[in-house]
C-alpha positions as CSV (number, residue, x, y, z in Angstrom):
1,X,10.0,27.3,1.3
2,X,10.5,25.4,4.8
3,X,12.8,22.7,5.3
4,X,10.0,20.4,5.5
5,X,8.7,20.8,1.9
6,X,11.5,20.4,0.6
7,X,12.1,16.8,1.5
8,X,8.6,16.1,0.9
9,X,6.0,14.8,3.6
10,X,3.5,12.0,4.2
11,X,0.0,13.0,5.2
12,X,-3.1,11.6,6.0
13,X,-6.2,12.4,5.5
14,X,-9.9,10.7,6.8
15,X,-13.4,10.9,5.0
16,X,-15.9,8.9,6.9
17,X,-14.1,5.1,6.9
18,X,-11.6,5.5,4.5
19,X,-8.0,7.0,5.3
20,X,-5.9,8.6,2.6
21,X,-2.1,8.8,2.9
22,X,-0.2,10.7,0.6
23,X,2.8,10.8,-0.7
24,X,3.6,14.9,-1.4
25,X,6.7,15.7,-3.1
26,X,5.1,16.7,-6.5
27,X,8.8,18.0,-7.5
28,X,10.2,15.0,-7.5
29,X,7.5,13.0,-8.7
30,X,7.4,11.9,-5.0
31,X,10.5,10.1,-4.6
32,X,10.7,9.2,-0.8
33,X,13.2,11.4,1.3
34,X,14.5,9.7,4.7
35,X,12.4,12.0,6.6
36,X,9.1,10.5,4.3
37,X,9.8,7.1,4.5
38,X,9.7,7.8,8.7
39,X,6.7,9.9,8.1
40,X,5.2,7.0,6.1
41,X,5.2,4.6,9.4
42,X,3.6,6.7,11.4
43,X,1.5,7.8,8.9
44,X,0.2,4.1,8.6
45,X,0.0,3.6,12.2
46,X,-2.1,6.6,13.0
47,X,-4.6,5.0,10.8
48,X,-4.5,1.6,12.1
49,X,-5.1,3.1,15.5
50,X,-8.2,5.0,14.6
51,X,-10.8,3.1,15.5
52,X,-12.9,5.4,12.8
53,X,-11.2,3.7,10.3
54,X,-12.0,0.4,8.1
55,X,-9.9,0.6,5.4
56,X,-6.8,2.7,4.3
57,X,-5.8,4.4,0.7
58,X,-2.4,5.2,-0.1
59,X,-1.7,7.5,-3.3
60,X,1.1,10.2,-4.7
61,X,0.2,13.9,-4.5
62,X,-0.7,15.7,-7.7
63,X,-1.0,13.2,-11.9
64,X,2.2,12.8,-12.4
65,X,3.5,10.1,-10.6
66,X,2.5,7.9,-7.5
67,X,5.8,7.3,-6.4
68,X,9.4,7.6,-8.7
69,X,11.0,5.9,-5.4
70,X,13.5,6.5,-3.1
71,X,15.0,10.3,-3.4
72,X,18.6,9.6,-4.7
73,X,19.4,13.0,-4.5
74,X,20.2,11.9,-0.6
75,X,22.0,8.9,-1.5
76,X,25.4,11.5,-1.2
77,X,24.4,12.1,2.3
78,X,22.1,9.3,4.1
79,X,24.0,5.9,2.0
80,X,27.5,7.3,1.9
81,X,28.8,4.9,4.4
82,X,27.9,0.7,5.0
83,X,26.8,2.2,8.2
84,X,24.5,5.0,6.9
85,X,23.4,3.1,4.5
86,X,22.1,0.3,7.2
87,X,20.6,3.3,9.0
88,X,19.0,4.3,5.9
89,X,17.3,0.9,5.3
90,X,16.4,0.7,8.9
91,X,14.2,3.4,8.4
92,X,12.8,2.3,4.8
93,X,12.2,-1.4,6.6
94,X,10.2,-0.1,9.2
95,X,8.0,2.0,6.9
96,X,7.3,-1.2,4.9
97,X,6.8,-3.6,7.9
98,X,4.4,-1.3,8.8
99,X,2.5,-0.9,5.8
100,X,2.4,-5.2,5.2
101,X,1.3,-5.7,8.1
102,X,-1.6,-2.9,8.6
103,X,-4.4,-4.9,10.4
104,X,-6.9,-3.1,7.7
105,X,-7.3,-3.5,4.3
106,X,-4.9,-1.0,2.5
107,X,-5.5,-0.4,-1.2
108,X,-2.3,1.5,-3.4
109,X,-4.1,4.2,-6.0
110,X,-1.2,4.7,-8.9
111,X,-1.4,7.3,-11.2
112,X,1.5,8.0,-13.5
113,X,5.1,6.5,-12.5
114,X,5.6,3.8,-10.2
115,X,9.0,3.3,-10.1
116,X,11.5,1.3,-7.4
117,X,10.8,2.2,-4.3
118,X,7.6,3.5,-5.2
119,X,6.1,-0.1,-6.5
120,X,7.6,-1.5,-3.4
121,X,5.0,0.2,-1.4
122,X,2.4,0.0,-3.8
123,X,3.2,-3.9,-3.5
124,X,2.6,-4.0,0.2
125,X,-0.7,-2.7,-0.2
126,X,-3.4,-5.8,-0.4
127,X,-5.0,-4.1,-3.6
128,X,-3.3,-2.2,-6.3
129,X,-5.8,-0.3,-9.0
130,X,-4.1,2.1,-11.5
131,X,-4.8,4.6,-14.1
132,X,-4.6,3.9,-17.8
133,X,-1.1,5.7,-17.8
134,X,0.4,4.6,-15.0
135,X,3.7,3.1,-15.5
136,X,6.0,0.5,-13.4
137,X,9.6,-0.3,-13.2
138,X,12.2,-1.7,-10.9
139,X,15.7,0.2,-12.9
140,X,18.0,-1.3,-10.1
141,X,19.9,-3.2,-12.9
142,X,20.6,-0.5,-14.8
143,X,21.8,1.8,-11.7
144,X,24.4,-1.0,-10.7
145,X,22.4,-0.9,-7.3
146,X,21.8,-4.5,-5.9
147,X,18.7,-5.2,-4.8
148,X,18.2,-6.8,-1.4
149,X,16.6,-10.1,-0.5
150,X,13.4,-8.7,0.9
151,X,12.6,-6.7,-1.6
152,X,13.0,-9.9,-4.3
153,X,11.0,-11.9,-1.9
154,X,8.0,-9.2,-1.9
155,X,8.1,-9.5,-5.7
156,X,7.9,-13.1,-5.9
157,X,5.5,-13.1,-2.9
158,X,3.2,-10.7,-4.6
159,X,3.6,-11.3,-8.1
160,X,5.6,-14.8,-8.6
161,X,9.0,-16.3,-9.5
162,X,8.7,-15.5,-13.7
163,X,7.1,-12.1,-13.1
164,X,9.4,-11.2,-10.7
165,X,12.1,-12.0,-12.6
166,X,11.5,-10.2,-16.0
167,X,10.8,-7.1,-13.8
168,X,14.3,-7.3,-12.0
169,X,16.6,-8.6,-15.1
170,X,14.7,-5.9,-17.7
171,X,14.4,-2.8,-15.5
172,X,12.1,-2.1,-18.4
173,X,9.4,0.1,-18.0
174,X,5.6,-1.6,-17.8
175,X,2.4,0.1,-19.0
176,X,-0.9,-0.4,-17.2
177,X,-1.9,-3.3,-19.8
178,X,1.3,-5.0,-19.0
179,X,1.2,-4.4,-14.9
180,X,-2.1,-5.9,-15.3
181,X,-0.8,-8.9,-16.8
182,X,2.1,-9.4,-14.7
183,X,-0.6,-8.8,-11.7
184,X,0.8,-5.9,-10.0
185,X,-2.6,-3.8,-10.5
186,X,-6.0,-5.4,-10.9
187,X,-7.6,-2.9,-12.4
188,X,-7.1,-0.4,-15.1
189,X,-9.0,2.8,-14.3
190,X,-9.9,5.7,-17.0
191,X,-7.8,9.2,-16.6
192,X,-10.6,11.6,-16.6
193,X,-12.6,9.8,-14.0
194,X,-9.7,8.6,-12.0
195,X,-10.6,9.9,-8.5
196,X,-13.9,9.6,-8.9
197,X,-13.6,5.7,-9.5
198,X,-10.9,5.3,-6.6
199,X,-13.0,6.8,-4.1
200,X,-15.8,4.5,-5.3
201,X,-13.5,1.4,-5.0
202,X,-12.0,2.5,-1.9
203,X,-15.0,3.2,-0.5
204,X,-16.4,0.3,-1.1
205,X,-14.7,-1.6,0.5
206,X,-14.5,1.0,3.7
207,X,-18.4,0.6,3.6
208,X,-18.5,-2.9,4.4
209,X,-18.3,-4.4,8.2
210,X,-15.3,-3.5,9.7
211,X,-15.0,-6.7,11.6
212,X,-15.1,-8.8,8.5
213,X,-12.5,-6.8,7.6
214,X,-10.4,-7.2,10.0
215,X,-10.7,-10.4,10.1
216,X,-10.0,-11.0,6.8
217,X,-6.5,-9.0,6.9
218,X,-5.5,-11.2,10.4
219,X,-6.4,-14.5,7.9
220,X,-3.8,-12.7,4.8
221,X,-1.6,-11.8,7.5
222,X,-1.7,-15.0,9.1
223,X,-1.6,-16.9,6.0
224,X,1.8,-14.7,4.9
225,X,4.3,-16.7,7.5
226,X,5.6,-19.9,7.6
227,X,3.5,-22.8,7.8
228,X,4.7,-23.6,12.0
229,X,4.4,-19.6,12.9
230,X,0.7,-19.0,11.8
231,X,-1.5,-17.9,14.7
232,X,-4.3,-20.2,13.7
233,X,-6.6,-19.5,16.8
234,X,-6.6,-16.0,16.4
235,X,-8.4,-16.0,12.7
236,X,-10.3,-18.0,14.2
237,X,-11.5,-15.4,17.0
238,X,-11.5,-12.9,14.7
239,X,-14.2,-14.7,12.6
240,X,-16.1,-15.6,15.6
241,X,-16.3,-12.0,16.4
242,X,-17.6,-11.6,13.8
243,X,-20.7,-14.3,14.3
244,X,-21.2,-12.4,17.5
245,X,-21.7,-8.8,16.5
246,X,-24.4,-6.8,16.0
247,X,-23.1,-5.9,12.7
248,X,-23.9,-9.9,11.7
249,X,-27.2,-9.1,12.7
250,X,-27.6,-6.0,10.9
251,X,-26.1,-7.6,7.5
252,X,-28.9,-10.1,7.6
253,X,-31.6,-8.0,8.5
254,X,-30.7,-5.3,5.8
255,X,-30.5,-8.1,2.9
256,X,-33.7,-9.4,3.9
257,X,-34.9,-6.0,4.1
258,X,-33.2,-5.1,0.4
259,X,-31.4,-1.6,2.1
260,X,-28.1,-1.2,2.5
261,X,-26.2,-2.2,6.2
262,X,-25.2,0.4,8.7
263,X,-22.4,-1.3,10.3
264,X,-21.0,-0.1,13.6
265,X,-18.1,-2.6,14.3
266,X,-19.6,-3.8,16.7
């Protein structure tokens, strides 16, 4: 065994449009080491740079679990000291900067635990669709570990004040009917069919014109800050790149024509 697998790794993978990080350490349901939660960042800006790309899935290697969070079996080594542990977060805050602010749609496919760290990331993911026995939980309350203002505000952001709050205060443990409810997954997928629905989600959405796309994720981005920091004008662009492609062109053309478009993004 090399030194990488044991800390686990972040890969990515591209079919067509659609990009597929994983997270892969299947031993540890794939609770994030340091070195993944680095890997994750650049993981997320590879695909953001390839212009092949329209849309970008991010799932846990092997049934068991999406993501059981952040490794603690580190925690001795990398959060030992107030300044390791700043270092640590440094590292975990980039890795989710990056993934919120992806300028293409990013959909989280959970199957099995979702845990901490792990439903952090799924959070900062625009969609979130589950299997039927995938379970959530946030068990900082009962580890005595305090849990920091950005990642209350991403809760509440995401899923609102109430919801938020019986997540955090419980640390109980959510099935798929009761993420649903809460609204951290929209939909409830079967087990047995499981990757073949995701890939027909995902792809989907990867099928449709990339401009639209992006400018769609600029508006969510956009509409994310405060009121007085929003970059208005550049939706705006965005969408009016959108009037000006050929891609508009084709969408008409193929609904008249009752086929399906063959966008180019351009």
């Amino acid at each position: 065994m090399d030194a990488s697998s044991k800390v686990g790794r972040v890969t990515l993978t591209t079919s067509g449009a659609l990009a597929t990080i994983t997270l892969d350490q299947p031993s540890r349901h794939n609770a994030m080491s340091l070195a993944m939660w680095s890997e994750l960042a650049a993981r997320v800006e590879e695909a953001v740079a390839d212009d092949q790309v329209r849309a970008i899935l991010v799932t846990g290697a092997g049934e068991k679990a999406f993501c059981s969070g952040a490794d603690i079996s580190e925690f001795g080594e990398n959060r030992s000291t107030p300044e390791a542990g700043a270092a640590y977060d440094h590292v975990v805050d980039v890795a989710i900067e990056a993934l919120k602010g992806a300028a293409k749609p990013t959909i989280a496919a959970i199957r099995g635990i979702c845990f901490g760290g792990g439903l952090e990331i799924a959070l900062c993911c625009d969609l979130r669709i589950a299997s039927a026995g995938s379970r959530f939980r946030i068990p900082a309350a009962r580890l005595g570990l305090g849990y920091a203002y950005e990642n209350v505000a991403l809760l509440v952001d995401r899923l609102g004040n109430d919801a938020a709050a019986e997540i955090l205060f419980t640390a109980a443990i959510l099935d798929a009917q009761d993420a649903r409810r809460v609204g951290i997954i929209s939909q409830i997928l079967s087990e047995d069919r499981f990757s073949d629905e995701v890939a027909a989600f995902a792809g989907g959405i990867a099928g449709n014109a990339p401009l639209v796309l992006q400018a769609v994720k600029r508006a969510l981005l956009e509409h994310a800050k405060p009121a007085g920091q929003r970059d208005l004008p550049a939706v705006q662009a965005a969408v009016s790149r959108c009037l000006a492609s050929a891609d508009y062109h084709e969408g008409r053309t193929a609904f008249r024509e009752r086929r399906e478009p063959r966008f180019t993004g351009r």
